[in-house]
RODO-2510 file (C-alpha; in nm, 4 decimals, decimal comma):
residues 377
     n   res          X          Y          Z
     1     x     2,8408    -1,3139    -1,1926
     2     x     2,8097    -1,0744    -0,8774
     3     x     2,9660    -0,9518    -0,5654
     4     x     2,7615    -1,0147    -0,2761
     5     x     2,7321    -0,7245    -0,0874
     6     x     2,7372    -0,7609     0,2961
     7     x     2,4185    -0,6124     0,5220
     8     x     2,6647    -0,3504     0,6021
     9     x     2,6147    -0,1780     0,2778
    10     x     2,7977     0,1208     0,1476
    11     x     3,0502     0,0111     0,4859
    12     x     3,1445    -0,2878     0,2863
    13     x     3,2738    -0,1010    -0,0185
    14     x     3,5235     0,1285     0,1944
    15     x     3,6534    -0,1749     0,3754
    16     x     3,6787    -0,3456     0,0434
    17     x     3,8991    -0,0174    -0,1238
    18     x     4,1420    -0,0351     0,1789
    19     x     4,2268    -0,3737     0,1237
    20     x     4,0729    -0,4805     0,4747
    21     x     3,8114    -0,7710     0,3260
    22     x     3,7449    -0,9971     0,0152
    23     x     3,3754    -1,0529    -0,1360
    24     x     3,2753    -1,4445    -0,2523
    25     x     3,1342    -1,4080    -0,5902
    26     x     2,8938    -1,6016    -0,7141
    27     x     2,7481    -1,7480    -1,0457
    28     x     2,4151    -1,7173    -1,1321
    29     x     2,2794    -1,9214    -1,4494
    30     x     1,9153    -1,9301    -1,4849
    31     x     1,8352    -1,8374    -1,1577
    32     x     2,0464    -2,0662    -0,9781
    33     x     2,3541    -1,9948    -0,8010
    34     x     2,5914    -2,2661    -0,9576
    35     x     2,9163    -2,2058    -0,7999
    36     x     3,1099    -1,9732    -0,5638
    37     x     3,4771    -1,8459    -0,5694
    38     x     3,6692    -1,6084    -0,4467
    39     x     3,9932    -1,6869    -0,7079
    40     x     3,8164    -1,7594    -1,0732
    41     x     4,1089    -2,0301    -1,0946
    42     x     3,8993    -2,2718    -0,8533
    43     x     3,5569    -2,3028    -0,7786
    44     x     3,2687    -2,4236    -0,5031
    45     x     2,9340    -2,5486    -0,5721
    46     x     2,8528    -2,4734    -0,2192
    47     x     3,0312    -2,2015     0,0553
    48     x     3,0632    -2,4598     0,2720
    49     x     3,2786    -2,6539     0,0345
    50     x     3,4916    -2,3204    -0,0294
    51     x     3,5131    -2,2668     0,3295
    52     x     3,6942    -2,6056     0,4079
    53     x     3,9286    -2,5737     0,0798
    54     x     4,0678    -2,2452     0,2204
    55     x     4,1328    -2,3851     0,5736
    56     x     4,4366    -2,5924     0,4458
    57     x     4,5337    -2,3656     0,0763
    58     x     4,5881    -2,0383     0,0827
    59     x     4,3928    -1,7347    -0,0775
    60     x     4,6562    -1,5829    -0,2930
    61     x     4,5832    -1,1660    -0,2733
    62     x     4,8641    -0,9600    -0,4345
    63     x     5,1139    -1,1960    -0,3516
    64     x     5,0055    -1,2294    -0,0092
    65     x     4,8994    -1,5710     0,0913
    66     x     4,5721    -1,5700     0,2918
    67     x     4,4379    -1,8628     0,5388
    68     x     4,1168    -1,8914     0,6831
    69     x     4,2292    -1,9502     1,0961
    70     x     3,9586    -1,8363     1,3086
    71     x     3,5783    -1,9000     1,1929
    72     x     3,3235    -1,6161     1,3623
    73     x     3,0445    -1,8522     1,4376
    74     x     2,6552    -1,7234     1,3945
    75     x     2,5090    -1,6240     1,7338
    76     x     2,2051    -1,7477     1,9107
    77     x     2,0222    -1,4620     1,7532
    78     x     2,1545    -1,4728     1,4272
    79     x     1,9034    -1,6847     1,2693
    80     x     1,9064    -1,9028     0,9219
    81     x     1,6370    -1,8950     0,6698
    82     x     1,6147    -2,2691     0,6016
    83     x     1,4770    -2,2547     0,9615
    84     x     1,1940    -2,0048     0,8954
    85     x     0,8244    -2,0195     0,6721
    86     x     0,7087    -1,7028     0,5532
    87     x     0,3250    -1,6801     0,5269
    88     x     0,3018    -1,3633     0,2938
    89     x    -0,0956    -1,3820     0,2351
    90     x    -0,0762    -1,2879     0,6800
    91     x    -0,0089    -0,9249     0,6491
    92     x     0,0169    -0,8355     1,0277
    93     x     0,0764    -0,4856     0,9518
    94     x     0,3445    -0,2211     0,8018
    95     x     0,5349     0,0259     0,9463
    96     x     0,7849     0,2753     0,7478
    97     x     1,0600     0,0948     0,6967
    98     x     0,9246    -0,2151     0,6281
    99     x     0,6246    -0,4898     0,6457
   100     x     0,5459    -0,7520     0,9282
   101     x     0,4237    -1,1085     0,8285
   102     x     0,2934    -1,3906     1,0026
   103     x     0,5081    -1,6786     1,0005
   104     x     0,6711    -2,0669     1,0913
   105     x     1,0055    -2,0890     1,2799
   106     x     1,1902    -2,4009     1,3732
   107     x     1,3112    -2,2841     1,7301
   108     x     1,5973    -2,5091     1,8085
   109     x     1,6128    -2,7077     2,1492
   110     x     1,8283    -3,0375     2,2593
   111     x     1,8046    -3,3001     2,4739
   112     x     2,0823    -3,5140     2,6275
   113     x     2,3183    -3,3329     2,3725
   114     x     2,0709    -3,4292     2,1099
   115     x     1,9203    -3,0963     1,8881
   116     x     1,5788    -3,0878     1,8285
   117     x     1,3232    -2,8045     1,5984
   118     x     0,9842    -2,7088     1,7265
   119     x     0,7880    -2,5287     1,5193
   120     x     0,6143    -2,1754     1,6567
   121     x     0,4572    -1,9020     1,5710
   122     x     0,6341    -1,6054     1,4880
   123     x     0,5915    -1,2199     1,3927
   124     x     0,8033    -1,1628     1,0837
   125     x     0,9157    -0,7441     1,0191
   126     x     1,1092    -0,7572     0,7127
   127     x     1,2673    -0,4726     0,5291
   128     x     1,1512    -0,3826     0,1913
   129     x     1,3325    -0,4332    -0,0928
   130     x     1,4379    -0,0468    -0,1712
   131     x     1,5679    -0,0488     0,1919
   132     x     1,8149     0,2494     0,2588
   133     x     2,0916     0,2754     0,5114
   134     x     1,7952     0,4362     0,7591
   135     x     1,6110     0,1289     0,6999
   136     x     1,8618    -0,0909     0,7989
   137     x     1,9740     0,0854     1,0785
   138     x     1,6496     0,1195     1,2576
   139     x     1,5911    -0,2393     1,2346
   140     x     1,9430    -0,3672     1,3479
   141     x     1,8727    -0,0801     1,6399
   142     x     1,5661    -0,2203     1,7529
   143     x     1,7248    -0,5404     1,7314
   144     x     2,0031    -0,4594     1,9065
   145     x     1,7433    -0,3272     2,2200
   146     x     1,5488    -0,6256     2,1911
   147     x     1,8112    -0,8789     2,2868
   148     x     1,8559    -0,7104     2,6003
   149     x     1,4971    -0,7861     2,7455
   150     x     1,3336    -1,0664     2,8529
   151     x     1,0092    -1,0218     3,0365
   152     x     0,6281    -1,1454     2,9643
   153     x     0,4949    -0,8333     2,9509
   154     x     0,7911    -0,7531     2,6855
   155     x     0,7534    -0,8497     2,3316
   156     x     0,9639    -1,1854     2,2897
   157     x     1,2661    -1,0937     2,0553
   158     x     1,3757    -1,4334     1,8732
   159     x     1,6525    -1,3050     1,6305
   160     x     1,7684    -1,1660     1,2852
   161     x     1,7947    -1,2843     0,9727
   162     x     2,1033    -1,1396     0,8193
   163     x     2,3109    -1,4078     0,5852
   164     x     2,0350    -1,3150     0,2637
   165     x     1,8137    -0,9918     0,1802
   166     x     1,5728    -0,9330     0,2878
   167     x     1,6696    -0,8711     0,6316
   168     x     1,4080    -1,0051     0,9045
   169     x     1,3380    -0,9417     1,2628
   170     x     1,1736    -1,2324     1,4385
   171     x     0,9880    -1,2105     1,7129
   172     x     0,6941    -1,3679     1,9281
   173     x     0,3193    -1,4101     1,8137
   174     x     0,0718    -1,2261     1,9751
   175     x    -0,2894    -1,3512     1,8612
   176     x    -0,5171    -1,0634     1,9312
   177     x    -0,2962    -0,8571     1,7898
   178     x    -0,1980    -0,5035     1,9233
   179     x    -0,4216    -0,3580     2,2838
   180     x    -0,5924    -0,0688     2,0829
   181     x    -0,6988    -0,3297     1,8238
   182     x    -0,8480    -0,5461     2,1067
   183     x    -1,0370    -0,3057     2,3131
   184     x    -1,2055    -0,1433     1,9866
   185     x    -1,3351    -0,5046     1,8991
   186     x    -1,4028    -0,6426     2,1981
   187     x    -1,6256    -0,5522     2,5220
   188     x    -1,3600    -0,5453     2,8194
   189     x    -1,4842    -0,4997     3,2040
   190     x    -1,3375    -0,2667     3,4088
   191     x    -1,1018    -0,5837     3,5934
   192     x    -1,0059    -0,7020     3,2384
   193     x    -0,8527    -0,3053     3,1960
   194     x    -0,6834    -0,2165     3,5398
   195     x    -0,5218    -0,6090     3,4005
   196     x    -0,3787    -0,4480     3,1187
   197     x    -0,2966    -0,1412     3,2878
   198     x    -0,0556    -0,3158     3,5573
   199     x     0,1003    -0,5646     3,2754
   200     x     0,1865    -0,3185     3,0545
   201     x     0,2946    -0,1150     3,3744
   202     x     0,5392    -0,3994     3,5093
   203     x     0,6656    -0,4369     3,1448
   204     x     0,7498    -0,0532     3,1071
   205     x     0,9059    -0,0725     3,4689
   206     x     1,1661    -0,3620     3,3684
   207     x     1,2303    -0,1581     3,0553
   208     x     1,3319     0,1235     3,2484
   209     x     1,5363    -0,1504     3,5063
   210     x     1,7154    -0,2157     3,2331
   211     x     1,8075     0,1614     3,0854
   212     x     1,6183     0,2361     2,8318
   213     x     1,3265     0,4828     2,7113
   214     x     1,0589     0,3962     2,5150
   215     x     0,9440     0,6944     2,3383
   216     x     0,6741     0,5730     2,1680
   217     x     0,4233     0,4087     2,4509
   218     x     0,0753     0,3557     2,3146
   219     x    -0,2242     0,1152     2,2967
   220     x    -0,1357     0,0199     1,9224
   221     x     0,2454    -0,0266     2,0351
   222     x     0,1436    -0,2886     2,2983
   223     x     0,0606    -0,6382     2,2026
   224     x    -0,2215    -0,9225     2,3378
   225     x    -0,0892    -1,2654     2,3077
   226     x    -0,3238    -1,5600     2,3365
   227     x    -0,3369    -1,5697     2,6884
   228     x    -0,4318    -1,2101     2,7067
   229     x    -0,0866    -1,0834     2,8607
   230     x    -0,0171    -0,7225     2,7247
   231     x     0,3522    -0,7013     2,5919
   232     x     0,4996    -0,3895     2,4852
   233     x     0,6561    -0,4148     2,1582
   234     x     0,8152    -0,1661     1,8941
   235     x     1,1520    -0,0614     1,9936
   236     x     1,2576     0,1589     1,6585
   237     x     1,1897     0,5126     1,9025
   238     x     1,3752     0,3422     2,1739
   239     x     1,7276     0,4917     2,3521
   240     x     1,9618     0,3019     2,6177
   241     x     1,9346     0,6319     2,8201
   242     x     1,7888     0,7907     3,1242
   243     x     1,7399     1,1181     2,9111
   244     x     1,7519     1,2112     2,5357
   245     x     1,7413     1,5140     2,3770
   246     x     1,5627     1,4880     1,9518
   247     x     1,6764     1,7018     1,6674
   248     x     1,4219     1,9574     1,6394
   249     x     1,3181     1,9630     1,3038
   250     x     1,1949     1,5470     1,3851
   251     x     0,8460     1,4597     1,3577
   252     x     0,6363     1,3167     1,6422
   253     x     0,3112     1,2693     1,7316
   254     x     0,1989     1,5629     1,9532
   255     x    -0,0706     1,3967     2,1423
   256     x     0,1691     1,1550     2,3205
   257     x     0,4064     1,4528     2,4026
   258     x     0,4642     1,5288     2,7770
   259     x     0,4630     1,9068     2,8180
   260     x     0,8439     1,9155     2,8990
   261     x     0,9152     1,7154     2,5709
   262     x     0,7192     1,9998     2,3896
   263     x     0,9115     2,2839     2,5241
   264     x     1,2573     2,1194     2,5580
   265     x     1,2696     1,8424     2,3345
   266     x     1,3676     1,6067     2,5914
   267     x     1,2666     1,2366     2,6859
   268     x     1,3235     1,0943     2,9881
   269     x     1,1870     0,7648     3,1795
   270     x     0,9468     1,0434     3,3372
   271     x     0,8113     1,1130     2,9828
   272     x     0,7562     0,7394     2,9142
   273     x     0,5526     0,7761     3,2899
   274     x     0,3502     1,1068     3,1600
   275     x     0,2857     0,9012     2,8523
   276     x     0,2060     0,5765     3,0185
   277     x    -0,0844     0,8066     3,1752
   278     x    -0,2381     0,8240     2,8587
   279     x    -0,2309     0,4835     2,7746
   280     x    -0,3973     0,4303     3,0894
   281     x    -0,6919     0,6897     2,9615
   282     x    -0,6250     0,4885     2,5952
   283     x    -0,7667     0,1189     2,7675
   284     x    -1,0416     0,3270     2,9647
   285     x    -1,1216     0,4661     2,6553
   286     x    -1,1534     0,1433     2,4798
   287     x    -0,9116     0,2326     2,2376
   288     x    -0,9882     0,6012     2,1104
   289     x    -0,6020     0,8184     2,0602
   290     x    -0,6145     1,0823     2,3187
   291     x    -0,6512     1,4816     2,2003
   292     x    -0,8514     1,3724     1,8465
   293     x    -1,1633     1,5970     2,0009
   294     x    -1,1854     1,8496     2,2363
   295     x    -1,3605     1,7838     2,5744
   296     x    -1,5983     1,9940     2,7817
   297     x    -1,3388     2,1236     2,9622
   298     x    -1,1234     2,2395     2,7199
   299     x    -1,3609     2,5129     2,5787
   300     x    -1,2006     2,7828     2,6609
   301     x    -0,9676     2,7261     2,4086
   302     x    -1,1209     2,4954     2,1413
   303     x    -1,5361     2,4517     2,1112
   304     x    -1,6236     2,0918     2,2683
   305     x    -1,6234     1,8309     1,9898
   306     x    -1,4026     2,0635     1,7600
   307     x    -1,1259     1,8330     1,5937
   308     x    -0,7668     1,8659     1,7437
   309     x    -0,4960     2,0052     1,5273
   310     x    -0,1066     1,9961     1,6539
   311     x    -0,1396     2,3622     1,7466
   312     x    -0,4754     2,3077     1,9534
   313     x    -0,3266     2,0108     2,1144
   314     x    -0,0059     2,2086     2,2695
   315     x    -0,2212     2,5228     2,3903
   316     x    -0,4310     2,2507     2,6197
   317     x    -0,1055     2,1173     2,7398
   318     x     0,0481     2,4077     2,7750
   319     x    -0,2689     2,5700     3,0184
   320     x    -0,2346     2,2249     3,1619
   321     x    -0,5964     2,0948     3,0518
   322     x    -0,5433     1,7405     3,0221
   323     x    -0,7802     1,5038     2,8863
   324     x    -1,0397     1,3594     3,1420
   325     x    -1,1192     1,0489     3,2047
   326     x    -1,4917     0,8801     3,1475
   327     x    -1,7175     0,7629     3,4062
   328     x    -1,6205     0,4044     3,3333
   329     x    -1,2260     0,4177     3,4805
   330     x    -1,2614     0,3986     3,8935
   331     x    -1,2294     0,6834     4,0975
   332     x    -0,9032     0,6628     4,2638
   333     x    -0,7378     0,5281     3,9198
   334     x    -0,8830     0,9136     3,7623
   335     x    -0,7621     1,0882     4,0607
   336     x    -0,4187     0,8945     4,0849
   337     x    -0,3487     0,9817     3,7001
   338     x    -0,4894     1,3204     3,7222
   339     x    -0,2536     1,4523     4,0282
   340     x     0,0267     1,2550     3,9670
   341     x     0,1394     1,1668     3,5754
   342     x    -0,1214     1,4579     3,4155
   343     x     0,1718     1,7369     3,5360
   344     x     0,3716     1,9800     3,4165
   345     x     0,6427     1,9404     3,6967
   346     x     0,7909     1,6350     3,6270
   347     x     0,9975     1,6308     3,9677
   348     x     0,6457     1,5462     4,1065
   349     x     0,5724     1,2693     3,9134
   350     x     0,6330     0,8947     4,0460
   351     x     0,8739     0,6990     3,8816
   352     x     0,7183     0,3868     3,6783
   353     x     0,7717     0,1638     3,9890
   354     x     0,5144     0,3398     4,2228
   355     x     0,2702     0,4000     3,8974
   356     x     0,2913    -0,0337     3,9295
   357     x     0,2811    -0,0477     4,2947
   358     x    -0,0442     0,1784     4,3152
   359     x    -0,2180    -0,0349     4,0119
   360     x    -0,1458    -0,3909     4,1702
   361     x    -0,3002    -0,2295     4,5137
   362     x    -0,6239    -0,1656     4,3385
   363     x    -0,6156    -0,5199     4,2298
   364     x    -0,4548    -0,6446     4,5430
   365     x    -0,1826    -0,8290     4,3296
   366     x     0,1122    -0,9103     4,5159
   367     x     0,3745    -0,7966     4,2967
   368     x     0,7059    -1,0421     4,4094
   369     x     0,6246    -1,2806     4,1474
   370     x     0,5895    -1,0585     3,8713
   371     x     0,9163    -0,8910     3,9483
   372     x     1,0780    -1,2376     3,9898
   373     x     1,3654    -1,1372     3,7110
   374     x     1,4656    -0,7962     3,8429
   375     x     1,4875    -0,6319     4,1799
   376     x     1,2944    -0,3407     4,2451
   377     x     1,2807    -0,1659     4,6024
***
């Protein structure tokens, strides 16, 4: 026999020395959970069962008795595992807290009253099994962000799993998996890019509609689903803020940096727009991570072609030499990027809304439909 511990973790056992909760323990023979209790006096072959007992007897607790009164019912997003297949020879990838799995879920739907399961595709992250405290609150954080947004070019957040370890975040399937992925297998036209450039660009401006910073805007961060719509996805960086300052002793990845974030350690939504500038050079660059070599006209302080260290990477920024676009990406789009995200000043940057205004110009998208769910002026 065991106590269950709660997803809550070492919270649980405070509550539990200050009287303030009760654990149902459970009895294990062979494998098999046989029967649940909370008093070893009576016992439940199901919680369910114990559940309904306790509405109408009381729980007696040093001579207190206890009733159950008010159930706290699972939300939409709290999701059960009897509704969910787990495909674990579909490794979709692994991050550092845990591993992401393709899988089945039964979203539920009704009709006239009636509920109905359809099963989709789904994008499984689930904690390993030494999670830590960190773990678990990075993933109930990006949770937590991801059941604020709902936008196509936003990754589709479907819920939690929290009643049983593992803990799993659900979320849609994309098919061609992440943009950087794509574009490095695949030949993409010029059109096909500036495409990706505005939907990622109308996803990042909703984000920042509703409050938040990214922090961690890349090609490998943003999603293709089957339909080729680019959805920005991985929220663990992310902070309901218009500003943020990091600890300084955090790691980051330097070539994603915008100057001020190198000097000041600061993030705002005009970092995520210095950053989005690079995942516009990212698509035109059919997938290559900016800063990995150095460029003609960065000589002067690395040799061309030398291999980019951390330290090489923040003398360029800080003399302000930039990568450069290839011949490929169109004129204005070089020029528009160059002058306006590439700079040091981040008073003179646009804000995310103009960056989407000027890309659905070159592509002479009228944008009223794609902002359908938000207002933007």
């Amino acid at each position: 026999m065991d106590n269950t511990r709660s997803f809550y973790g070492d919270l649980d056992e405070v509550k539990q020395k200050e009287n303030m909760d009760m654990h149902v323990c459970i009895e294990e023979i062979g494998g098999k959970w046989v029967s649940f209790f909370v008093e070893r006096r009576v016992k439940f072959t199901s919680i369910d069962e114990l559940i309904t007992y306790y509405k109408t007897n009381p729980i007696c607790y040093q001579q207190i008795r206890v009733f159950l009164k008010r159930p706290i019912l699972l939300q939409d997003w709290e999701l059960r595992k009897d509704g969910l297949e787990l495909i674990k020879s579909k490794k979709l990838g692994e991050g550092a807290y845990g591993e992401v799995y393709f899988g089945k879920w039964a979203q539920p739907f009704s009709v006239d009253q009636k509920e109905f399961h359809k099963w989709c595709d789904v994008a499984v992250k689930m904690l390993k099994k030494d999670d830590s405290r960190a773990a678990l609150f990075e993933i109930m954080h990006e949770a937590r962000l991801q059941l604020q947004l709902r936008h196509k070019n936003v990754l589709a957040f479907r819920g939690v799993f929290l009643l049983k370890k593992p803990i799993m975040l659900v979320s849609e399937f994309c098919e061609y998996g992440s943009l950087k992925d794509y574009l490095q297998k695949n030949k993409v036209n010029v059109d096909e890019k500036l495409k990706f450039c505005l939907g990622s660009s109308c996803g990042l401006e909703y984000i920042h509609f509703k409050g938040l910073i990214h922090r961690d805007l890349a090609t490998r961060n943003i999603l293709v689903s089957q339909d080729k719509t680019p959805k920005i996805a991985d929220f663990g960086l992310a902070k309901h803020a218009s500003s943020y300052k990091m600890r300084r002793n955090t790691k980051i990845p330097v070539r994603y940096l915008a100057p001020e974030t190198l000097t000041s350690f600061i993030y705002s939504t005009k970092t995520d727009v210095y950053t989005f500038g690079l995942v516009i050079w990212e698509i035109f660059s059919n997938g290559q991570e900016p800063y990995m070599k150095a460029q003609p006209h960065q000589e002067s302080v690395v040799p061309k072609n030398t291999v980019l260290k951390a330290k090489d990477i923040r003398e360029l920024i800080k003399k302000e030499l930039f990568v450069k676009f290839n011949a490929e990406a169109p004129l204005a789009l070089q020029q528009f990027v160059t002058n306006k995200l590439f700079v040091t000043d981040e008073n003179k940057r646009p804000n995310i809304s103009e960056v989407t205004t000027f890309l659905a110009s070159m592509l002479k998208v009228d944008l009223t439909k794609m902002r359908f769910s938000y207002k933007i002026q």
